[in-house]
N, C-alpha and C positions, 0 to 999 in steps of 0.2 A: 478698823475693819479691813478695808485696804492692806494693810500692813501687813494683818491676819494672812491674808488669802496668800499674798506674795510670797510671804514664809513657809505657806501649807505648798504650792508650786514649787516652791526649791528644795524642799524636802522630798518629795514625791520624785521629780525627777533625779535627785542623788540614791533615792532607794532603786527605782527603774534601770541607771546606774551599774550600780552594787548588784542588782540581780543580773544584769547582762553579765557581771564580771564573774560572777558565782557560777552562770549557766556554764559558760566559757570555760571556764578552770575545769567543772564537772565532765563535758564532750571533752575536755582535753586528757582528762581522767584516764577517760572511758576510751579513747581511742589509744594511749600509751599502752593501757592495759591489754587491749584486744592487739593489740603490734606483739606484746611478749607473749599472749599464748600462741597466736600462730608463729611463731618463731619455736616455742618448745615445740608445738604438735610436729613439725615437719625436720626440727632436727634432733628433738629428743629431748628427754630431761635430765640429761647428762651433762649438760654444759657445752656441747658441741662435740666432745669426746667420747668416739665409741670405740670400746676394748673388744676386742676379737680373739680369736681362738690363736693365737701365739707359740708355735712351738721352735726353743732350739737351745742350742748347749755347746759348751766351748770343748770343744774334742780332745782339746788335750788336756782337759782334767784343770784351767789354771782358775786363778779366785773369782776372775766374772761370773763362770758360773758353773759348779762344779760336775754337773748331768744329774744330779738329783732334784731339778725344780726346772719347772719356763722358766724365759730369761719375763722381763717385766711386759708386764702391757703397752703397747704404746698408742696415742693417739692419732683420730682419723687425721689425713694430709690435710694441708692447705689448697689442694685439689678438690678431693671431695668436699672440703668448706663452703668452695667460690659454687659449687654444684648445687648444694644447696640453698645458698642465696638467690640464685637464680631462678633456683624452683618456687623460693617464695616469689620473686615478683611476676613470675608467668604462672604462679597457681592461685586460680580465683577461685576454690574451693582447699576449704581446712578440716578434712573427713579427719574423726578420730575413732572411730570404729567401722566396721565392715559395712552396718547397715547402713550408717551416715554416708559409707564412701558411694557403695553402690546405689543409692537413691537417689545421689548426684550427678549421674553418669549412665551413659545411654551404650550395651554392646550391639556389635553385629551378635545374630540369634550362634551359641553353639551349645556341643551337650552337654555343655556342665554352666552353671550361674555363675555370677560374680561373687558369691559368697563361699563358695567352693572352689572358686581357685584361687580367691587368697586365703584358706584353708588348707589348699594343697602347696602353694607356695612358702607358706609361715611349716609346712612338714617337713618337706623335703629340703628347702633350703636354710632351715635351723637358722631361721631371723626372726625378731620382734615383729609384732603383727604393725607396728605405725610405719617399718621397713618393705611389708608386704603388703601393705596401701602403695604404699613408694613405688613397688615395683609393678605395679598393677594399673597404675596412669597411662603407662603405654597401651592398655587396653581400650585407654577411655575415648569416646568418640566425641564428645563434648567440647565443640570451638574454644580453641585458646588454651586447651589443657594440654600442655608439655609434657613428653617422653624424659621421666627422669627414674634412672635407674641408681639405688644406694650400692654402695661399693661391698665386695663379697669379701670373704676373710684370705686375711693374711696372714704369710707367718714368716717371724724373723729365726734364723738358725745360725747361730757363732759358730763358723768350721774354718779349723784351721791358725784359731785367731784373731778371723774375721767373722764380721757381722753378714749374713746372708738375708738380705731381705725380700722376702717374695712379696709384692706389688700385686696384687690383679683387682685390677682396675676396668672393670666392664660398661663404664658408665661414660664413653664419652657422645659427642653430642648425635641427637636421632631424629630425625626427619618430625614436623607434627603434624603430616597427614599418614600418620600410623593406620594401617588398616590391617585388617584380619579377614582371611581367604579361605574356605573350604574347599580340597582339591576334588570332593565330591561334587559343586556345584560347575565344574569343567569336566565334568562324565566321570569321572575315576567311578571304576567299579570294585569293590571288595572283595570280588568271587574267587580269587587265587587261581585265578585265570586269562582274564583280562590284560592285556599290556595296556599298563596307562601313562607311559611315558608322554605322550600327549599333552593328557591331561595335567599331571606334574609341572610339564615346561610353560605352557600356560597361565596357569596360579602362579608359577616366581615369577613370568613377565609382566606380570600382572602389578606384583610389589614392587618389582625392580622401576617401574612405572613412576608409580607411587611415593618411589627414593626408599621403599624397605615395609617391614610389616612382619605379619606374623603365617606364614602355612599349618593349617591345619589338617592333620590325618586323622580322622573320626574312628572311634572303638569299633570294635565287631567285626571289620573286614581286614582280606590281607590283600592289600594293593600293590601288584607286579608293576615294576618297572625298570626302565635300562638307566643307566648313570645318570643324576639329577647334578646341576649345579647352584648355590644357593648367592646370591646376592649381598649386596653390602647391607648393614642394619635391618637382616632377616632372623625372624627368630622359627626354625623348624618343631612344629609340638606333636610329637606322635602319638594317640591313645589307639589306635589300630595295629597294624604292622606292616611296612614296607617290606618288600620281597624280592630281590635280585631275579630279571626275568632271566630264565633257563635257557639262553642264548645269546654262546659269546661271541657272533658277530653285533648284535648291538651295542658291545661294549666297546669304546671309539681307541680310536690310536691315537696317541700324545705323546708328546716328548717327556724323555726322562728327567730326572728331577736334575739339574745342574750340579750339584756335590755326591749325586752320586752316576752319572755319564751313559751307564747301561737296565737296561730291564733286568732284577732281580732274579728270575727264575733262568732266561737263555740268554742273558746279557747279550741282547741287542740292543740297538739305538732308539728304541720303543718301548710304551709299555700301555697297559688297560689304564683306563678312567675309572678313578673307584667310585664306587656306588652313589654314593656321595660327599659330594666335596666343595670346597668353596676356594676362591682364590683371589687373594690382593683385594680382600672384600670385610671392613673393619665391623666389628659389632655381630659376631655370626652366635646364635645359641641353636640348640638342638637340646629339645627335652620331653619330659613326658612321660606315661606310664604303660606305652607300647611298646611294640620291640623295631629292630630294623636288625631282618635277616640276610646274613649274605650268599644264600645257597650256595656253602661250601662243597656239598657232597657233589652237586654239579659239576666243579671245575677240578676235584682233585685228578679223577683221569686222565685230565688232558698233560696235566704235568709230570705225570708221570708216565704216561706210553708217550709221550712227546708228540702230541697229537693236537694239540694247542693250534689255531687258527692265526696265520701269517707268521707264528713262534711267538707268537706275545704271549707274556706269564698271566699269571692271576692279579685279580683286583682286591684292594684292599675294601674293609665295606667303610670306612670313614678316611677321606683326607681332607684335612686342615692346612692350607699353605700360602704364608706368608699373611695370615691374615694376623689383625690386634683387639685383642677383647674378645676373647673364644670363652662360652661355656659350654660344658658338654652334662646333664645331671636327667636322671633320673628316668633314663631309655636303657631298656637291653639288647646289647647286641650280639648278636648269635651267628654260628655258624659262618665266621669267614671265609673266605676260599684264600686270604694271605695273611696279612696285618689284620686287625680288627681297628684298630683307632690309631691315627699319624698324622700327629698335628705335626708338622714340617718349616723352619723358618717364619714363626710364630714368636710374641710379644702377649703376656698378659695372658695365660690361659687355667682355667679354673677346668676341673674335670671332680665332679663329687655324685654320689653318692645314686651310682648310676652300677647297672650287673654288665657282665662281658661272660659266654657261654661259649667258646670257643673246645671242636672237640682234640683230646690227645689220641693217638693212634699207634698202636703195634708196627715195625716193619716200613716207616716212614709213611704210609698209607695220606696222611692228612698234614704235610709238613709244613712247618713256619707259620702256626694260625696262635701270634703271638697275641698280649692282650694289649699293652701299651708302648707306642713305641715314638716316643719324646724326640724328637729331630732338629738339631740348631736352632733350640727355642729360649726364650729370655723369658725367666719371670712365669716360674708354669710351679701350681699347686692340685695335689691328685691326693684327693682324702676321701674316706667313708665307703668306696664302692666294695663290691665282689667281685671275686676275676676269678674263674676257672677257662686254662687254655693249654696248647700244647707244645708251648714253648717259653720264651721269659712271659712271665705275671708283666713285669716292667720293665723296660729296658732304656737306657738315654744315649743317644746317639749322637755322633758330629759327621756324616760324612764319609765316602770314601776314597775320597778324591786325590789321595798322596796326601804328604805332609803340608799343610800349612793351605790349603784350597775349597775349604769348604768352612761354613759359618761354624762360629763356635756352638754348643750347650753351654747357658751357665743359671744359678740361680734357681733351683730346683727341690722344690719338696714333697714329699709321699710319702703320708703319713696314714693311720686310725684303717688301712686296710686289711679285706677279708680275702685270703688266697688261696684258692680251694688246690685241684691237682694242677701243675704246671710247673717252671722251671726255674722260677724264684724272682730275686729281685738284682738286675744286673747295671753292668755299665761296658757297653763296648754290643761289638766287635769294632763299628765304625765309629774314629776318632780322628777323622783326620782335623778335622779344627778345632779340636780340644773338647775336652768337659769339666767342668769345675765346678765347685760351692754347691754339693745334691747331698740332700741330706733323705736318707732312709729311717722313718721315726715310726716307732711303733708299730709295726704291722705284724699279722699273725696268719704263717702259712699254716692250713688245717690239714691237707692231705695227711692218711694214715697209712696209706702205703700207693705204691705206683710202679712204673716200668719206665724202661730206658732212662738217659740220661739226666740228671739232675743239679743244681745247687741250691746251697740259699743265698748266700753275697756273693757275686761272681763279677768279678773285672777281668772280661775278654780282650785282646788286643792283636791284632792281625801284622805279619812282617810289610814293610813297607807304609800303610796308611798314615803313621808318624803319629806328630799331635802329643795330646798329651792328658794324663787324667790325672787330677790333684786337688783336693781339697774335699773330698769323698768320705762319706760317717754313714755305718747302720747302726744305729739307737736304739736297745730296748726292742727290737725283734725278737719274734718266735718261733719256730720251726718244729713240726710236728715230726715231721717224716721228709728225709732228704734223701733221694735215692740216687747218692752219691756225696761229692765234699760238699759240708756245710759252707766253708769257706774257699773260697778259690780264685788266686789272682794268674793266670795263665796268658804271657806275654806272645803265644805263638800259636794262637787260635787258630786252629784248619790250615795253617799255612805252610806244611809238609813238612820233613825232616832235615832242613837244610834251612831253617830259617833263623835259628842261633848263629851262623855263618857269616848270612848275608846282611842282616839287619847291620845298621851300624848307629852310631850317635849325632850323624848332621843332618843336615836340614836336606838333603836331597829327595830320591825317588825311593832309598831304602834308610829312608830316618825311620829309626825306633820311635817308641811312645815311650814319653815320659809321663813315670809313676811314681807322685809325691803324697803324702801328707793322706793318708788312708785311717780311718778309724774301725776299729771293731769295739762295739762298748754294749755290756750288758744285753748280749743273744745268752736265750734260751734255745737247748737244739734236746727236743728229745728222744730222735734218735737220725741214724748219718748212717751210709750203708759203708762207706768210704774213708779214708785218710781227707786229710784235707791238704792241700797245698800253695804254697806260694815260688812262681817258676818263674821268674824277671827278664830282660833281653840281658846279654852277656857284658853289652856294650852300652844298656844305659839301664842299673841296678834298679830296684825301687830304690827309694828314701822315706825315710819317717815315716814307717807304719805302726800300728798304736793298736797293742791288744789286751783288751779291759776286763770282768768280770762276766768271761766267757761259761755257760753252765753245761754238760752234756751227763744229759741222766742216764742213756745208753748206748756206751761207746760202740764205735762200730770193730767189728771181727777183724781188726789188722793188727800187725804188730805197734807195738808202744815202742818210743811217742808219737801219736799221730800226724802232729803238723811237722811237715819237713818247709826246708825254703832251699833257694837257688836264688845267686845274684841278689842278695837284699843288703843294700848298706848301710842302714842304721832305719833305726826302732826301739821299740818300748814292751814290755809286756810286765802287766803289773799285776803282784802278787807271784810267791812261791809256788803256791800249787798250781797255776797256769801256768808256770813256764815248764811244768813235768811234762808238758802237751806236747814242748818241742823240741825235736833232735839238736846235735848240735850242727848240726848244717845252718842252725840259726843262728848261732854264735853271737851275729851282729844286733841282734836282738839286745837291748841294755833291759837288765832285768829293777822293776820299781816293784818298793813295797808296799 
């Protein structure tokens, strides 16, 4: 009996045992499992790899990839990887829908819900909705939940031979006492009357406080104010409309931009503070479903009766300078008095799917109120917007500092755009530190008819700035109405009659620009008021220009053939019936079948 019992005891504790071990296995089960879904929710069920919007093509037509297909997809960095691991161990909430997200999460009160604005973010910024969770943490007030923003699209573009890889990378690290600030709750008034500059400097010193955050401009009112400046990891959300207050002594005197030495309009050693702008300040967005106006019609008088206050020109209504990780999406902006948007000496800049209303004028009446103008920037992607202006749609700049004195442009793409009337898609006048690797993909000028001057690809270049433009492709462009050359590379842009002369091939005060490696491949033009031309410095020819499956449905009224050139020392133009386009002044032109 004894025996019994001892045996029934050692049995009982090996089962007790075996069920410890069983429980054990099961919580270890159970917790491996609950590790890989939140590992999928937050980085996807991709495997870690997410394909993006990819556009680009070997320009010169060779086997990589022939401009009939993207080149391949390629996977997120090892940057954004390290991002997301991070995010899981600083995220103690694993939201997999909108309701999950925001029942988790506590906002400051504003006019729209947390389900509506990652609604509006999953629209406007054409991401998955577990990306637009992602992006939407920054909102969250909830202890310990970390500002992690997912990386926005890229695109790789082969020009030249080479691979052009556009980076923007909006996601590096952000303060976590993220808050969010109504400039209403510091007096802004919306009565399109009010100066509320006050009010505005306020609310950033508020974030800037904070180490960053988000300013909000509430719908329904138009809030006047003089030049705002934005903070580091500040994101501006407009659903109202800022309004450039109608007096240009509030607009401050600052120094001109170092690569280009004078004010724009009376080249003095001064110039205005654009409306808004930000500076040596990483992580800037500006977005929203408002507008920010620059009361153009206010300033053009001054610049033209010369009647301008202390001589300072006009203010651009967006500058960008020097900062990294710009986005600009989903605000209109309207009526400049110069520039409309110049991001300047910039790294990483996304610009999508946002309107520019800039007006064109008879008689110079409203001059230079271009729509984008790209400025010694690295790594800048400009997709999806509308742009009507009255002057370049786009234009990429280096500078105008003499040859070899100001930062370069390179790595640049602009693509899937809508271009109502304006003056096309350019590269220059300012080049003094180069421009390289800009790929112009897809876009489709709509205007059907217009005035004064025009192109659709135009590469400007001024005597003396130097520098150089090379590695340059328009893709698959369209062109409605060009009131003037569709194409046009002009080596002596505004720079008198004496500048084939002076210009020469070194590196001095009157170095040329050098112009290499140009693509024109599959534009549609359907109608050109113009010839088209290509006119080179004397002293430093183009090289390698490459003209592809050019269409024009309605030639323009000049004599045949329309494309003449000057000074071009070798190229390509492929196909017989394209080359009937061109006189023999292009001689150097090698014809491909």
């Amino acid at each position: 009996m004894g025996k019994s019992s001892l045996n029934n005891g050692r049995n009982n504790t090996q089962a007790r045992k075996k069920k410890r071990i069983s429980l054990t296995c099961v919580f270890a089960l159970i917790a491996v499992t609950y590790s890989i879904f939140i590992y999928f929710v937050i980085v996807g069920f991709d495997g870690g790899k997410k394909e993006t919007v990819v556009v680009g093509f070997d320009n010169r037509g060779g086997k990589e990839n022939d401009g009939s297909a993207p080149l391949k997809l390629r996977p997120r960095n090892n940057a954004q990887d390290n991002m997301k691991a991070q995010s899981q161990q600083s995220q103690p909430i694993s939201p997999n829908t909108p309701d999950d997200f925001c029942g988790s999460c506590k906002f400051r009160d504003t006019d729209f819900s947390c389900t509506e604005r990652i609604d509006w973010v999953i629209k406007n910024k054409k991401i998955t909705m577990k990306e637009a969770i992602m992006e939407n943490l920054k909102y969250c007030l909830k202890e310990g939940v970390q500002h992690v923003e997912t990386d926005n699209s890229k695109t790789s573009s082969s020009l030249g031979g080479r691979k052009n890889n556009v980076e923007v990378a909006m996601s590096t690290s952000t303060p976590m006492n993220w808050i969010m600030v109504d400039v209403t709750e510091y007096g802004a008034i919306g009565d399109n009357n009010t100066d509320n500059t006050d009010a505005f400097h306020a609310a950033i010193e508020e974030l800037n406080k904070a180490g960053g955050g988000e300013l909000l401009v509430p719908s329904g009112g138009v809030y006047q104010t003089a030049p705002i400046t934005l903070g580091p990891h500040t994101t501006l959300t407009v659903h109202g409309t800022i309004r450039g207050v109608a007096d240009q002594h509030k607009f401050p005197a600052i120094d001109p931009l170092p690569s280009f030495g004078r004010d724009a309009d009376f080249r003095v050693k001064r110039r205005r503070q654009a409306l808004v702008s930000a500076r040596h300040a990483p992580n800037i967005t500006i977005r929203g479903d408002g507008v920010i106006d620059g009361a153009g019609w206010y300033w053009y008088p001054f610049f033209l009766n010369h009647t301008a206050a202390n001589y300072l020109g006009r203010p651009h209504i967006i500058e960008i300078e020097n900062c990294t990780g710009v986005e600009i999406t989903g605000v209109t902006l309207r009526d400049p008095a110069f520039w409309t948007l110049h991001p300047v000496y910039c790294t990483d800049v996304y610009i999508h799917h946002m309107t520019i209303d800039a007006p064109m004028c008879r008689n110079y009446r409203c001059p230079n109120t271009d729509g984008i103008d790209i400025h010694s920037c690295q790594n800048v992607l400009v997709e999806y917007n509308t742009i009507e202006c009255g002057d370049d749609h786009v234009t990429i700049l280096a500078g105008k500092l003499r040859h070899n004195r100001s930062p370069p442009t390179r790595n640049v793409t602009v693509q899937h755009n809508i271009l109502g009337r304006g003056m096309g898609l350019a590269i220059g006048s300012s080049t003094s530190g180069g421009v390289s690797d800009v790929l112009y993909y897809n876009n489709t000028m709509t205007q059907i008819s217009g005035f004064g001057q025009g192109q659709g690809a135009h590469i400007k270049m001024r005597m003396r700035y130097g520098g150089y433009v090379k590695n340059i492709s328009w893709i698959d462009n369209t062109f409605y109405y060009v009131n003037g050359p569709a194409v046009e590379i002009n080596s002596g842009y505004q720079s008198g009659s004496s500048w084939k002369r002076t210009c020469t091939n070194s590196t001095g005060d009157l170095a040329c620009t050098e112009v290499d490696n140009i693509t024109i491949k599959n534009m549609v033009v359907h109608k050109a008021r113009s010839g088209w031309h290509v006119d080179c410095f004397e002293n430093a020819p183009c090289t390698n220009l490459h003209f592809e499956n050019i269409t024009i449905l309605e030639e323009p009224k000049t004599k045949k053939p329309i494309m003449k050139c000057g000074n071009v020392a070798s190229g390509t133009v492929v196909g017989s019936d394209l080359r009937e386009m061109f006189d023999e002044s292009c001689a150097s032109l090698e014809t491909l079948p």
